[in-house]
Short mmCIF file of the C-alpha atoms (twelve columns), coordinates in Angstrom:
data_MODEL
# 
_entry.id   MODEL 
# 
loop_
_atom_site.group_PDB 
_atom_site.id 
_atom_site.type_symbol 
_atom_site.label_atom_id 
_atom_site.label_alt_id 
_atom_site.label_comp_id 
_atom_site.label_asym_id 
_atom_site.label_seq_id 
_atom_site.Cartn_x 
_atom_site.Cartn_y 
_atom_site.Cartn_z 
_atom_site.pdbx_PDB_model_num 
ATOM 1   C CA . UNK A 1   59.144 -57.451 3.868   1 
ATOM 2   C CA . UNK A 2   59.154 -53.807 4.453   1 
ATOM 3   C CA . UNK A 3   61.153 -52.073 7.315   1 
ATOM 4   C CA . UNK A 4   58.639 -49.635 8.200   1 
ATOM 5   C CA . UNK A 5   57.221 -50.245 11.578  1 
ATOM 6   C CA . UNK A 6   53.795 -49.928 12.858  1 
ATOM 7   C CA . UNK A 7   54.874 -46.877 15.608  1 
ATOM 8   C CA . UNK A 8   56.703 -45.146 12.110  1 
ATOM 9   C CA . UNK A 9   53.377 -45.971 10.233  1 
ATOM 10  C CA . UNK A 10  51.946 -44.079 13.372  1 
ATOM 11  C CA . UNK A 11  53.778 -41.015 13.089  1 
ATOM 12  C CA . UNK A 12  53.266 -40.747 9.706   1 
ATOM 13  C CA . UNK A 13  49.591 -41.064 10.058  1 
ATOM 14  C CA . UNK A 14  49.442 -38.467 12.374  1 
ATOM 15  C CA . UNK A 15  51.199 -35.952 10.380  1 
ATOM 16  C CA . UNK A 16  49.295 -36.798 7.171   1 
ATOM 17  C CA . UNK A 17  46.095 -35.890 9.250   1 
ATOM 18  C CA . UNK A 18  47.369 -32.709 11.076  1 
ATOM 19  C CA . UNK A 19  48.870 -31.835 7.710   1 
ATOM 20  C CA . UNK A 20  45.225 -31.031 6.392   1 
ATOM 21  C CA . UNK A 21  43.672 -30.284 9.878   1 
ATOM 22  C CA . UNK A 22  41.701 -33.657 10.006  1 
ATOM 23  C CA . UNK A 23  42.699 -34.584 13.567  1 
ATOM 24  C CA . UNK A 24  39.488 -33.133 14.561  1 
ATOM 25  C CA . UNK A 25  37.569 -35.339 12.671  1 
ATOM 26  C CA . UNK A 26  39.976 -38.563 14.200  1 
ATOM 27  C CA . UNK A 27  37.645 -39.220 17.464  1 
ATOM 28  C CA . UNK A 28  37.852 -42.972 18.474  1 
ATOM 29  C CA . UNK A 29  34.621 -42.676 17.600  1 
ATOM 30  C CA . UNK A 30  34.676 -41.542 13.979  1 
ATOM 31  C CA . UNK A 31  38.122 -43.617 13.819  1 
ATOM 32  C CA . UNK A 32  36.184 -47.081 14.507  1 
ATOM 33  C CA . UNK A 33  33.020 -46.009 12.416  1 
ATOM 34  C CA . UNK A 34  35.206 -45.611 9.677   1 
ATOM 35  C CA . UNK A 35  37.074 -48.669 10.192  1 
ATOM 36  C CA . UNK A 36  34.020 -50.498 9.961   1 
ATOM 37  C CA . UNK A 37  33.072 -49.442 6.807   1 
ATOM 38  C CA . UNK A 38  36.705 -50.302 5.521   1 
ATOM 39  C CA . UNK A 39  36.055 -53.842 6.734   1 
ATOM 40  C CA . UNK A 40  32.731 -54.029 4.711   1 
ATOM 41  C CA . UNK A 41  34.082 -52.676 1.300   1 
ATOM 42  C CA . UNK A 42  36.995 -55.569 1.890   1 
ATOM 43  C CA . UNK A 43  33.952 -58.161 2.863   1 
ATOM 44  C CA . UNK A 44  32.101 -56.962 -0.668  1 
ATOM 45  C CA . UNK A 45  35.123 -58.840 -2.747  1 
ATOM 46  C CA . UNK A 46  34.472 -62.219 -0.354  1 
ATOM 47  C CA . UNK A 47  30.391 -61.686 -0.462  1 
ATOM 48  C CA . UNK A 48  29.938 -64.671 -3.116  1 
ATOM 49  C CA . UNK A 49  32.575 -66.548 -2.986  1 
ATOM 50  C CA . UNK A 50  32.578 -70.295 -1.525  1 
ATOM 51  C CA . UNK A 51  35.397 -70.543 1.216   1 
ATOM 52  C CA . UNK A 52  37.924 -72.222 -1.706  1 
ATOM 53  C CA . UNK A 53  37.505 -69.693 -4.208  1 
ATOM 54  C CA . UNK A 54  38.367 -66.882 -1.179  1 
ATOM 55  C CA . UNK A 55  41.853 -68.807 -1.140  1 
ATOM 56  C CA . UNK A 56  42.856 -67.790 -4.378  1 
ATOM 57  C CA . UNK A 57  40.865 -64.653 -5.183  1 
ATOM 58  C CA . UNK A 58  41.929 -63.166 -9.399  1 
ATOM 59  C CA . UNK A 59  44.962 -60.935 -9.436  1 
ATOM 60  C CA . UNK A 60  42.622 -57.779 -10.519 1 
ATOM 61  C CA . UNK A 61  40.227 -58.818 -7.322  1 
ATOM 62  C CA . UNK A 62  43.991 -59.532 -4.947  1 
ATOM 63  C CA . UNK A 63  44.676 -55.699 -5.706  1 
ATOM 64  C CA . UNK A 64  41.398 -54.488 -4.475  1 
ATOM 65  C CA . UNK A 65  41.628 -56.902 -1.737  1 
ATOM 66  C CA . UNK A 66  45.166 -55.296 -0.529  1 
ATOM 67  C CA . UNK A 67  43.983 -51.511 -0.974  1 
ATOM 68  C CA . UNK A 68  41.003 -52.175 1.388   1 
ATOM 69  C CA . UNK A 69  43.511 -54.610 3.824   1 
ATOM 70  C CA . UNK A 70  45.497 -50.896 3.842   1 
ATOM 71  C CA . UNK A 71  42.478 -48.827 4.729   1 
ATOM 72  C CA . UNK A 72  41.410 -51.660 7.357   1 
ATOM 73  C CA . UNK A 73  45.174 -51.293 8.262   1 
ATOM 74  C CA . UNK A 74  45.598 -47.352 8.528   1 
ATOM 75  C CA . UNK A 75  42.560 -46.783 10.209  1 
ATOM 76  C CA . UNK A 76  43.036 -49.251 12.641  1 
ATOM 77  C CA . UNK A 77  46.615 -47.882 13.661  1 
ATOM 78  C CA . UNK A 78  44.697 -44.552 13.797  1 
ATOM 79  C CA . UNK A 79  42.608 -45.687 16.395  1 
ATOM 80  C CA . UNK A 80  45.182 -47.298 18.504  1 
ATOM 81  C CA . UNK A 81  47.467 -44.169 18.433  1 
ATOM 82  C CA . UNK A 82  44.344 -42.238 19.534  1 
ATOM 83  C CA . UNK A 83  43.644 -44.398 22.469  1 
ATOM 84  C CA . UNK A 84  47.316 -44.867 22.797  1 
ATOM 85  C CA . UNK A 85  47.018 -48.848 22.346  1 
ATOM 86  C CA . UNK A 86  50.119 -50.818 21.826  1 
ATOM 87  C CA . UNK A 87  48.849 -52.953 18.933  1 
ATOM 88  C CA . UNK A 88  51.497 -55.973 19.167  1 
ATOM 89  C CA . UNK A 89  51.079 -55.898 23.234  1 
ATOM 90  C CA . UNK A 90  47.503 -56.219 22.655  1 
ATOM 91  C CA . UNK A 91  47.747 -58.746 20.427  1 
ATOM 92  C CA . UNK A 92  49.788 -60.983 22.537  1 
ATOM 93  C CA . UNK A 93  47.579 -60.542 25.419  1 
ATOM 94  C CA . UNK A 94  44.751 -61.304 23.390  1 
ATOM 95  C CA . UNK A 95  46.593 -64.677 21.367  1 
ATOM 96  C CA . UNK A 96  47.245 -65.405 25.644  1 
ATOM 97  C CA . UNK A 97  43.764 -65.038 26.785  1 
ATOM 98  C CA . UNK A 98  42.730 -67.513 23.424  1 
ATOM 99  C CA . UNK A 99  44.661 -69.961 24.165  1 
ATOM 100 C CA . UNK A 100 43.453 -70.098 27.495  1 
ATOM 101 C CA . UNK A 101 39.553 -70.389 26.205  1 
ATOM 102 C CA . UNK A 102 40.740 -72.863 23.432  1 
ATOM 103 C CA . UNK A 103 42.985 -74.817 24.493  1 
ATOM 104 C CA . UNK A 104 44.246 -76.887 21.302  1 
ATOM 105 C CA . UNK A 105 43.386 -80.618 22.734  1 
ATOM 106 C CA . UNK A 106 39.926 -79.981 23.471  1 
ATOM 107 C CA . UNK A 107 38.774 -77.658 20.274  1 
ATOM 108 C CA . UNK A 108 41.444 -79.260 17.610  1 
ATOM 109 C CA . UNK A 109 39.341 -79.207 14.409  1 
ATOM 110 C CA . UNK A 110 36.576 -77.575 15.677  1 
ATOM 111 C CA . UNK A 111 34.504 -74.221 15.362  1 
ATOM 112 C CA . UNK A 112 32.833 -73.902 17.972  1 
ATOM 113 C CA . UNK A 113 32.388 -70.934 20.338  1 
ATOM 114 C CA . UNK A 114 34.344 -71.504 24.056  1 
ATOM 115 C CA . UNK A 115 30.713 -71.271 25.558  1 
ATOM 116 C CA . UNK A 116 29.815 -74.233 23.534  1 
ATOM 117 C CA . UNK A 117 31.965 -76.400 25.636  1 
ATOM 118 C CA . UNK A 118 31.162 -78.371 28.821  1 
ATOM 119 C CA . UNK A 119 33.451 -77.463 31.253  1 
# 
């Protein structure tokens, strides 16, 4: 596991795009546009597969799979270091909030939506 953090993967980000003047072009905006995209080319290498097959995806399709799991990556951290999000506070928060709408006794083994419940 590397030792490169997601505030140095930040900072290094940030240079990389000041180094050739594309802060500009960084808007939350453009930032989540492209960050979209990057989550459909990684959904392409899925499209076809059943949900077992997705488990265990060819070694030439797993190194597609991780380049466009970067890009999803890099452009996320982007956008939190424009909006000046802490991504692992967020996260927390969110897994909180979850586990508050799902609580494991009543959805165990199921998909629904937390909507889909009576309360």
């Amino acid at each position: 596991m590397s030792s490169t953090s997601r505030i140095d993967l930040a900072k290094r980000l940030r240079t990389f795009a000041e180094e050739r003047d594309w802060q500009q072009f960084h808007s939350p905006k453009n930032l989540t546009m492209a960050l979209s995209v990057e989550v459909a080319e990684l959904m392409e290498h899925f499209q076809w597969m059943d949900g077992e097959a997705s488990r265990e995806p060819s070694e030439q399709t797993m190194e597609k799979i991780r380049e466009e799991v970067a890009d999803v990556y890099i452009y996320l951290i982007r956008l939190a270091d424009e909006l000046n999000i802490g991504l692992e506070e967020a996260a927390l928060k969110k897994i909180d909030q979850n586990a508050k709408k799902y609580p494991a006794d009543m959805v165990r083994g199921s998909s629904k939506k937390y909507t889909e419940y009576e309360s």
